[in-house]
C-alpha positions as CSV (number, residue, x, y, z in Angstrom):
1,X,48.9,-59.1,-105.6
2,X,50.5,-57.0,-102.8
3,X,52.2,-58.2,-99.6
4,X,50.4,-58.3,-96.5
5,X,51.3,-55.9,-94.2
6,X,53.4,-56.7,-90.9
7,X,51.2,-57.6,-88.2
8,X,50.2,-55.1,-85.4
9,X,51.4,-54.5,-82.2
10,X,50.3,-56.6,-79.6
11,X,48.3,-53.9,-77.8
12,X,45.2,-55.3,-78.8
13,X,41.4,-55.2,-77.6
14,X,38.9,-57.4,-76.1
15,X,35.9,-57.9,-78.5
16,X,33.2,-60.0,-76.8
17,X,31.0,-61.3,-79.5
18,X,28.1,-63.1,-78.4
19,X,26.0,-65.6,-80.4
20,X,22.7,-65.0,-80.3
21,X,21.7,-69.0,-80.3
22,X,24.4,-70.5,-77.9
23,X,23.6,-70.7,-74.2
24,X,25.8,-68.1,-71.7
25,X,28.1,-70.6,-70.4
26,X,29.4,-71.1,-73.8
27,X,30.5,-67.9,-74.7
28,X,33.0,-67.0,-75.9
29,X,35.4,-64.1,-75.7
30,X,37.5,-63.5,-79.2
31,X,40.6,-61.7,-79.0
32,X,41.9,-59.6,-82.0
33,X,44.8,-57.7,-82.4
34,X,43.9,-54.6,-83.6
35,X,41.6,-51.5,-83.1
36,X,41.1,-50.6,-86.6
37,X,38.7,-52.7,-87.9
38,X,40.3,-53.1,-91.3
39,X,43.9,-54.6,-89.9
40,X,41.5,-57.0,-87.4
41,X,43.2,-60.5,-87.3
42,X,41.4,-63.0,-84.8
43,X,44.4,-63.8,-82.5
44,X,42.5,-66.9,-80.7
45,X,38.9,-67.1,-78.7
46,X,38.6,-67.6,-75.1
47,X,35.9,-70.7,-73.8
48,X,33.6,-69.3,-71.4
49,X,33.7,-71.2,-68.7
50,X,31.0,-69.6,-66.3
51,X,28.5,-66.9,-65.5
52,X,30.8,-63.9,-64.7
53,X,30.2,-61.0,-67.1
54,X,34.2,-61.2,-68.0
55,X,36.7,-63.9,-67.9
56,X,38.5,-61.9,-65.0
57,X,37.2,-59.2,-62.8
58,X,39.0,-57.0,-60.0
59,X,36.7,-56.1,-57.0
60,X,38.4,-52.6,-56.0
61,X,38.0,-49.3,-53.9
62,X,36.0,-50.4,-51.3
63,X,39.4,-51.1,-48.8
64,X,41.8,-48.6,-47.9
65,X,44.1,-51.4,-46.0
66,X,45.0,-54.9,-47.0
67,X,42.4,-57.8,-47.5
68,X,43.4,-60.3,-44.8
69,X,39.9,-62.9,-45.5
70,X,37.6,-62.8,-48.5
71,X,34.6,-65.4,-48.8
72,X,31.6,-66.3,-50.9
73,X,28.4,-66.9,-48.7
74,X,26.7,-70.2,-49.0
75,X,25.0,-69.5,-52.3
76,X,27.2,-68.1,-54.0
77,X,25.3,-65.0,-55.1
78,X,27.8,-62.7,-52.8
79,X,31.0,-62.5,-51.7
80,X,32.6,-60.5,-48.5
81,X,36.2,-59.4,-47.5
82,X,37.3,-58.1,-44.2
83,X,40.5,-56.1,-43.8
84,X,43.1,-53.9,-42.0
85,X,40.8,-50.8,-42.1
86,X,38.7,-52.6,-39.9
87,X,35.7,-52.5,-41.9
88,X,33.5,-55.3,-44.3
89,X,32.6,-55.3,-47.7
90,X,30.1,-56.6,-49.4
91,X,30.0,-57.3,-53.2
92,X,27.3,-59.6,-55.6
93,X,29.5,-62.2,-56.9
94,X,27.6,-61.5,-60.9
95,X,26.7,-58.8,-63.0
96,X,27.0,-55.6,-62.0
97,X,29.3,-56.6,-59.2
98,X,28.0,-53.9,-57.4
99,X,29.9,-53.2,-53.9
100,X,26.1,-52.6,-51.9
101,X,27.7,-52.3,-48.7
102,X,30.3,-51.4,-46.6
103,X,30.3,-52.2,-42.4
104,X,32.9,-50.1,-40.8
105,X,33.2,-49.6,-37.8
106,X,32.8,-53.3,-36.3
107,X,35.9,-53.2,-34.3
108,X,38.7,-51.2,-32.7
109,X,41.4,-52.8,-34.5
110,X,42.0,-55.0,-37.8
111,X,39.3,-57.4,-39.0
112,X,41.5,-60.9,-39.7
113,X,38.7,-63.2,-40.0
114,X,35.1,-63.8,-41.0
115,X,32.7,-66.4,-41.9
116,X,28.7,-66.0,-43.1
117,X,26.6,-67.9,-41.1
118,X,24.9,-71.0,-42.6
119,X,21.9,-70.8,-40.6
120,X,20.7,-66.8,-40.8
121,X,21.2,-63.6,-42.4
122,X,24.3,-62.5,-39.9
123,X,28.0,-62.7,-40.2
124,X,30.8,-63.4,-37.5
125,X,34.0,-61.1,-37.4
126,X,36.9,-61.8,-35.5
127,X,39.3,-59.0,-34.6
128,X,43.0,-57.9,-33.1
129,X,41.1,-56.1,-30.6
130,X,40.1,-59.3,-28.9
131,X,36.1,-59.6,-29.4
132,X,33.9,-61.4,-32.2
133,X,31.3,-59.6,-33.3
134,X,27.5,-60.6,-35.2
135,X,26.0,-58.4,-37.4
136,X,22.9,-58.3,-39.3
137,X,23.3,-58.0,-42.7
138,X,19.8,-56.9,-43.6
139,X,20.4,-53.8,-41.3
140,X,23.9,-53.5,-41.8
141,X,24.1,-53.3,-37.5
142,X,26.4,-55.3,-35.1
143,X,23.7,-57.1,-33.1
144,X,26.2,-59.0,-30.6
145,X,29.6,-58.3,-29.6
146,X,31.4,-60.9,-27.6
147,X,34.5,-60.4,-25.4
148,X,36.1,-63.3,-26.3
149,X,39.4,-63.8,-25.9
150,X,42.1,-62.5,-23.8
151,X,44.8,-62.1,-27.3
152,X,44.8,-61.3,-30.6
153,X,41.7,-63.7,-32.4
154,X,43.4,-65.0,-35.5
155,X,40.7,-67.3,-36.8
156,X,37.2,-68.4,-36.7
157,X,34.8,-71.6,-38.3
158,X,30.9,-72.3,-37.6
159,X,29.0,-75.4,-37.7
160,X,25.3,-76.4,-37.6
161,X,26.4,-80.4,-37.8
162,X,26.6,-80.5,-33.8
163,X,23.1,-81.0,-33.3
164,X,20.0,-79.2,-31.4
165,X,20.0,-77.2,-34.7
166,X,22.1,-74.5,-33.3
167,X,24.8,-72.5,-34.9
168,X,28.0,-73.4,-32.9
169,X,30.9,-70.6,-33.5
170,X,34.1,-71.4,-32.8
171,X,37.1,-69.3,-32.1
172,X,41.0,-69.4,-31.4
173,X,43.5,-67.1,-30.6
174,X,46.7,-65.6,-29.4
175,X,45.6,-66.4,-25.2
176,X,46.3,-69.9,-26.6
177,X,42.3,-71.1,-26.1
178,X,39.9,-72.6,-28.3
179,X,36.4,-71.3,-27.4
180,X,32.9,-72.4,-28.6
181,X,29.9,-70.2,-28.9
182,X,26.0,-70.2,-29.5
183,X,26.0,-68.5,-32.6
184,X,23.0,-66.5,-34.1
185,X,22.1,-62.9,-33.3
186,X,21.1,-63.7,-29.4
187,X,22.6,-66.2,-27.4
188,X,24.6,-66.1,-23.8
189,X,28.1,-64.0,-23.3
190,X,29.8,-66.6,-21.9
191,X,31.0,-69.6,-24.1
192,X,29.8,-72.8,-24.1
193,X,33.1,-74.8,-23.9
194,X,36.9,-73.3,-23.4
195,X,39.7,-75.3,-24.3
196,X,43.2,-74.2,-23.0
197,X,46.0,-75.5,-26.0
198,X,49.1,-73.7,-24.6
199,X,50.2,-71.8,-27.1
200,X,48.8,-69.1,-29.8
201,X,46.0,-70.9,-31.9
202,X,46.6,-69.2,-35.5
203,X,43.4,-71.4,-37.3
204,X,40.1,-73.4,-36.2
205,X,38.4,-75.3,-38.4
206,X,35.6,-77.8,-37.1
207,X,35.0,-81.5,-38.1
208,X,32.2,-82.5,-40.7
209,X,30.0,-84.0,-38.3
210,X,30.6,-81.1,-35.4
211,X,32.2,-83.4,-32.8
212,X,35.7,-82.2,-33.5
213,X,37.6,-79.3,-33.7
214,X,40.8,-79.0,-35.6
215,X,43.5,-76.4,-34.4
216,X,46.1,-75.6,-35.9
217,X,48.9,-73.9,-33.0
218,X,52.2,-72.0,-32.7
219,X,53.8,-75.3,-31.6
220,X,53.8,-76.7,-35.9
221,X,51.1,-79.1,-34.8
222,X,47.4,-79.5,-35.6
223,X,45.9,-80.2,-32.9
224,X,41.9,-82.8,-32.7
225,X,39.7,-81.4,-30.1
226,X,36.8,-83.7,-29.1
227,X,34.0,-81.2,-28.4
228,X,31.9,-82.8,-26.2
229,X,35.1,-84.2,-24.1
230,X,36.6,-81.2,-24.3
231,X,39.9,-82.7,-24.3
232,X,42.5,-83.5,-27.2
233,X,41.9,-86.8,-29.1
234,X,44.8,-86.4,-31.3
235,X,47.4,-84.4,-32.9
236,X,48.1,-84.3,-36.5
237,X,52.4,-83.5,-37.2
238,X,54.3,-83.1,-40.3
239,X,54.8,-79.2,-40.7
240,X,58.0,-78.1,-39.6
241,X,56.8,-74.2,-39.0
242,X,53.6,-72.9,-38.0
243,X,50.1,-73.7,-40.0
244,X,48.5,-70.7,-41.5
245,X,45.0,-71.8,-41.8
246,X,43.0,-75.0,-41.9
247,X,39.9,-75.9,-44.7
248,X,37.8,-79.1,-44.8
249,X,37.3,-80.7,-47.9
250,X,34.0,-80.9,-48.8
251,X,33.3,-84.4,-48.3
252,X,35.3,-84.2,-44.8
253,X,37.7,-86.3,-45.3
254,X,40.9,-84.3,-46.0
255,X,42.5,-81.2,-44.0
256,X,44.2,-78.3,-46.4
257,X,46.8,-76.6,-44.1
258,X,49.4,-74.0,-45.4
259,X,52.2,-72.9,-43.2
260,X,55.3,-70.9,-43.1
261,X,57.5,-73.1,-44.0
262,X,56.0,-72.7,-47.7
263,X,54.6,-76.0,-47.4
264,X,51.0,-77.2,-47.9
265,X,50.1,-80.2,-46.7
266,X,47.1,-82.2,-46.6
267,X,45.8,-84.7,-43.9
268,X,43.4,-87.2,-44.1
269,X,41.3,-87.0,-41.1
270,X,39.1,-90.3,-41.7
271,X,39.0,-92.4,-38.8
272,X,40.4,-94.9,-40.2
273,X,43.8,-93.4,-42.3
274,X,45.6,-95.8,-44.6
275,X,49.0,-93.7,-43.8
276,X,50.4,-93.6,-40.4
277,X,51.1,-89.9,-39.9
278,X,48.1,-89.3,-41.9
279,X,49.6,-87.0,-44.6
280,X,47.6,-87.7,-47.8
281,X,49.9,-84.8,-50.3
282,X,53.1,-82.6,-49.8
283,X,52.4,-79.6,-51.9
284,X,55.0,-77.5,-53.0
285,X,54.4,-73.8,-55.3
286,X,52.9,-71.3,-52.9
287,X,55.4,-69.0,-50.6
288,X,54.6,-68.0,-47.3
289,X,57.2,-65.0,-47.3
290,X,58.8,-63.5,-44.4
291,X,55.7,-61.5,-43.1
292,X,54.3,-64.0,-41.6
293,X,51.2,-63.6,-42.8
294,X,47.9,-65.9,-42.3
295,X,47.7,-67.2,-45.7
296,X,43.9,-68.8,-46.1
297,X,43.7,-71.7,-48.7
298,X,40.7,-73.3,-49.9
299,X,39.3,-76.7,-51.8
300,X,37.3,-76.2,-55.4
301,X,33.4,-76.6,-54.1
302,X,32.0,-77.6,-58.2
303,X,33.8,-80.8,-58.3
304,X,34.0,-82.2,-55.0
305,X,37.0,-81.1,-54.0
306,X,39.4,-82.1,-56.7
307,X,41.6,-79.3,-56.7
308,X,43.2,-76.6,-53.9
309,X,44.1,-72.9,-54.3
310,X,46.8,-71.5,-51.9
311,X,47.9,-67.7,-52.1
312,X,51.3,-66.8,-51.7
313,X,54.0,-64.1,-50.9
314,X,54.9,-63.8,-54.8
315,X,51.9,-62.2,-55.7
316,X,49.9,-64.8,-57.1
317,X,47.7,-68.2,-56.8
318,X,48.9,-71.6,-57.0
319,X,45.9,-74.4,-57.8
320,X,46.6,-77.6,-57.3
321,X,45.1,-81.0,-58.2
322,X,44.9,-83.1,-55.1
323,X,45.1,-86.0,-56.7
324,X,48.3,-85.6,-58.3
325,X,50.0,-82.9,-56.7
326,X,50.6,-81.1,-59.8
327,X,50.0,-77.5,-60.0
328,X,47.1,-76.5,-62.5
329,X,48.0,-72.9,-62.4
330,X,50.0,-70.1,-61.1
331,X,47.4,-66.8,-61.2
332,X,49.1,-63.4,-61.2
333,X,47.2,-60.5,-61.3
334,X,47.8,-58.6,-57.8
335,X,50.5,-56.4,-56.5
336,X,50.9,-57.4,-53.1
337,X,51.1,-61.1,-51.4
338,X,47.5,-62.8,-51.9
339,X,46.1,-63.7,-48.0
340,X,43.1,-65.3,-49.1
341,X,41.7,-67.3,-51.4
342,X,37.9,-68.7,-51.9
343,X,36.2,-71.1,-54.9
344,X,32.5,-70.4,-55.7
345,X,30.0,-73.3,-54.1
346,X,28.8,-74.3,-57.9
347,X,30.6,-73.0,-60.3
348,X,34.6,-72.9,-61.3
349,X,35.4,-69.3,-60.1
350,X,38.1,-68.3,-57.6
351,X,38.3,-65.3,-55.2
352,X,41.4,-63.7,-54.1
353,X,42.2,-61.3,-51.8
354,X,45.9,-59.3,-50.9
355,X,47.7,-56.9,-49.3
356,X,47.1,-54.3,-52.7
357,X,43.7,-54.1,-50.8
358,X,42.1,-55.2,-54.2
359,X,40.4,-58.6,-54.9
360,X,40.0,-60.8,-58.5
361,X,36.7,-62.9,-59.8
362,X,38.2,-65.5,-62.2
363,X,36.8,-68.3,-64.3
364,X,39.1,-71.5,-64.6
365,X,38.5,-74.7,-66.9
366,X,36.1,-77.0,-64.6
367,X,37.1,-80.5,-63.9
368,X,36.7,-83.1,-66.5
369,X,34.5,-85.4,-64.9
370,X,35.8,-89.2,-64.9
């Protein structure tokens, strides 16, 4: 009987061989390690974990200048990113992942922020060049455009919790204010509450029930706005350098803030905190870098918000679980620092954006429920 051969080079390919009986969740992906067909040797199989066509897919071509916000829209069907070259693209989140449309020319100067809007078929930019703009995204037109600001707008959030059933946009920026707006694709130029913080605003992010706005400010605090008292409740401290971005769990309770000192922290925001300074974790994993950059975390949307993504200066993810404070996973994948990140509203799938103007669909293991 003759020797078996040395094994082939690692080099291998991706076969995906479905089974015609199992659902599509389940499928899995098996990896050999050999073109020819006669040296094959199953290396190991992958578990599907979700809907995506691949187990990884990079979202490319469409930017010519770094991704500074990417975002799934409420349903999860499409995904957006705005960036340097001052123009929007839109992408289906599944198979074909087609890229069916790109909005340039919204603004004069970079795009740094953007949300969908949760109660019509527009989406809000915010820009360097001062203004937010609304377009439709069923004509693919700017319908409003909104002097806002008097600086730089570094970050936006929108709520329909606030009552009356309108869309309440709300924006902050380098002039040091925290403005509100009627959201929607009419509504009045002038905003419907200003709030003077003092110093550059670098994030907004709004309270569950729309009554509060949380700003994080140049001065390493985050500051609680009461919206219809238009006056500051409380301010939340434990960063020792300026908070990046701020993201609401989704059950409200808990407020994910990077910042540049490399630290994430997370503050619980019930009314009644169990901790005096109100700092539920200290996460540690994700760099800010020297850039300076607005680095835009997010919580996991399938589970309830069990776990945290936060890009970082060294090219790649870090996923935490909140619970814990471990880190789940360290993503590489992109050539530049990773501004943004986003997790799909039902499924586990993350979205990240960088500065290699590229962005990556991947599937990771979903929660095991207790």
């Amino acid at each position: 009987m003759s020797k078996r051969g040395a094994s082939p080079p690692p080099g291998g390919t991706i076969i995906k061989r479905a089974r015609s009986g199992s659902p599509a969740p389940n499928m899995q992906i098996a990896i050999s390690s050999s073109n020819n067909e006669r040296e094959q040797g199953l290396i190991r199989t992958v578990k599907r974990t979700s809907s995506l066509e691949a187990p990884i897919i990079s979202l490319s071509g469409s930017h010519s200048g770094e991704i500074l916000s990417c975002r799934f829209d409420p349903t999860g069907q499409n995904l957006a990113a705005c960036s340097a070259d001052r123009s929007v693209s839109l992408w289906r989140t599944y198979s074909p992942n087609t890229n069916y449309g790109l909005i340039a020319n919204l603004h004069k100067a970079p795009i740094l922020d953007f949300q969908w809007s949760l109660a019509s078929q527009v989406l809000y930019t915010v820009s360097a060049d001062h203004t937010l703009a609304v377009t439709d995204l069923t004509t693919g037109q700017r319908v409003r455009k909104l002097h806002a600001h008097r600086g730089i707008i570094n970050a936006l959030d929108r709520t329909l919790a606030g009552g009356a059933g309108v869309e309440l946009v709300a924006t902050g920026a380098d002039d040091g204010t925290i403005r509100v707006w009627e959201g929607g694709d009419e509504g009045p130029k002038q905003p419907v509450s200003v709030y003077e913080l003092g110093c550059p605003v670098t994030s907004v992010c709004w309270s569950a029930d729309g009554a509060s706005i949380y700003a994080g400010a140049l001065d390493n605090e985050i500051h609680v706005i009461d919206f219809r008292k238009n006056e500051e409740v409380y301010s939340l401290a434990g960063h020792t350098d300026t908070p990046t971005s701020l993201s609401l769990s989704p059950n409200g309770h808990y407020l994910l803030s990077p910042s540049f000192s490399s630290q994430t922290l997370i503050h619980d925001v019930r009314p009644f905190s169990p901790s005096p300074n109100r700092i539920h974790r200290v996460l540690m994993g994700a760099p800010a870098g020297f850039e300076n950059t607005l680095l835009r975390g997010a919580w996991s949307k399938d589970d309830d918000g069990r776990r945290v993504g936060v890009g970082g200066a060294d090219r790649t993810v870090c996923i935490w679980e909140v619970e814990s404070g471990k880190v789940l996973y360290k993503l590489p994948g992109h050539k530049g620092t990773v501004t943004a990140v986003d997790f799909h509203p039902k499924e586990p799938i993350i979205l990240t954006g960088s500065k290699d103007a590229t962005m990556l669909l991947g599937e990771i293991e979903p929660t095991v429920s207790m």
